[in-house]
N, C-alpha and C positions, 0 to 999 in steps of 0.2 A: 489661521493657517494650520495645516497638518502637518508641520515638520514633525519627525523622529516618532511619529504616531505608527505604529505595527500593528494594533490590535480593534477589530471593528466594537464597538460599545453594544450595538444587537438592540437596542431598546430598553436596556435593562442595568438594574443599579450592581458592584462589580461583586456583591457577596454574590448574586445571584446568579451572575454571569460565569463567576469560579464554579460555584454548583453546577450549574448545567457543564459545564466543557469538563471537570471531573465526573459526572455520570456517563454522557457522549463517550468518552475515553474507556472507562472499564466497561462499558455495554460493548464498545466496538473491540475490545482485545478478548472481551468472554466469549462473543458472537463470532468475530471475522466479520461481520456485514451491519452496516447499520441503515437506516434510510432517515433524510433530514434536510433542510433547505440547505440550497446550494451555500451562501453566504456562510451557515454556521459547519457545514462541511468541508470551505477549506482553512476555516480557524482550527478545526477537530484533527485537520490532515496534518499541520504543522506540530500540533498535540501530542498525539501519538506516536509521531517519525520521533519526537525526542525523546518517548516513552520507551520505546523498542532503542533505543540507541542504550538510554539508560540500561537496560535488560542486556546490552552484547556487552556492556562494561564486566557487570555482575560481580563488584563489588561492594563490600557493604556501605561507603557514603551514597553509592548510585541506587542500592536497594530502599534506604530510607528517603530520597530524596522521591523516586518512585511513589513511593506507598502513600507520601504526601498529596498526591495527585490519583491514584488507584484506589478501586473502594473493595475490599476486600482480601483477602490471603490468598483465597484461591487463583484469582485472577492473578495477580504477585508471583503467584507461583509460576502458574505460566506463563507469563511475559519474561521471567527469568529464564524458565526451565525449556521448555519446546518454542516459543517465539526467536527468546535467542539463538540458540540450535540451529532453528529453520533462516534464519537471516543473519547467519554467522559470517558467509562470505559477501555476503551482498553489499554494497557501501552505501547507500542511502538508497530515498524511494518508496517505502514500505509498504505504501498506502497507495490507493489510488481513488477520483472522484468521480462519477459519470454520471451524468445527466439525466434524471430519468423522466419525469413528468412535470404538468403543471395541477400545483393542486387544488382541487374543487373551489373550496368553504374561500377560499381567500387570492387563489390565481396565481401562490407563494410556488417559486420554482424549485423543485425538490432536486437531492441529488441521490446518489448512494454510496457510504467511505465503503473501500473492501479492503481488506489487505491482500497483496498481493501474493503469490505463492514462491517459491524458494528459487533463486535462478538456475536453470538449468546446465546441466555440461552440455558445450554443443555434440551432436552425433558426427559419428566418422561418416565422411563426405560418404555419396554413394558413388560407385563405378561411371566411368563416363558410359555413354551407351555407344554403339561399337556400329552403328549406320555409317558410317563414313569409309570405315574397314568392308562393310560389306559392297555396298557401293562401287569401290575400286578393285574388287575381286570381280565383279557382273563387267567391269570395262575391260579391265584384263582377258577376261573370258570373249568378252569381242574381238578384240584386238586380236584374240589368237585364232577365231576362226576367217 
């Protein structure tokens, strides 16, 4: 049985498994966009959302805890620096999965992680539109001849 089981195995022994989902991770925070079968895209999606979480902490037990899982300074950098930033008010979400093809060689269904973009302030309502005022000015105007 699969009680308390969270994480999919993929085919693979778990040194191997850590490797790839820490590459997947710093390719998709260097890039913004990765493309990859669906299955290991929303183990990647759960990855990352706690990557970027780590990054709005931005303190140093969450920067070294990061870095365990990130492969490079640069990218560190910015998961710290402009990731946090950009998903400062957000509260979760960060990523998202969409569906893109079926592929060739194997008929393995592919996805693509994006991250998402920064959420918007909503805009000031626009004016109602004023048909209904014109309308009852054209009855008026009957009514009076």
């Amino acid at each position: 049985m699969r009680h308390r089981m969270n994480t999919r195995k993929l085919g693979r022994t778990a040194a191997h498994r850590v490797a790839m989902y820490r590459n997947l991770v710093s390719s998709l925070l260097e890039h913004e966009q990765v493309e990859t079968t669906h299955a290991k895209a929303r183990e990647l999606k759960r990855l990352a959302d706690q990557m970027i979480t780590l990054g709005k902490r931005g303190d140093l037990h969450a920067r070294r805890q990061a870095m365990r899982v990130v492969h490079g300074k640069d990218v560190t950098a910015k998961l710290f620096g402009e990731l946090a930033e950009r998903y400062a008010d957000r509260p979760g979400g960060y990523t998202r999965v969409l569906r893109t093809r079926t592929r060739v060689g194997d008929a393995a269904e592919m996805s693509v992680v994006q991250l998402v973009e920064a959420m918007e302030k909503p805009a000031a309502e626009a004016p109602a539109k004023k048909k209904k005022k014109a309308r009852k000015k054209k009855t008026a105007k009957a009514d009076a001849d």
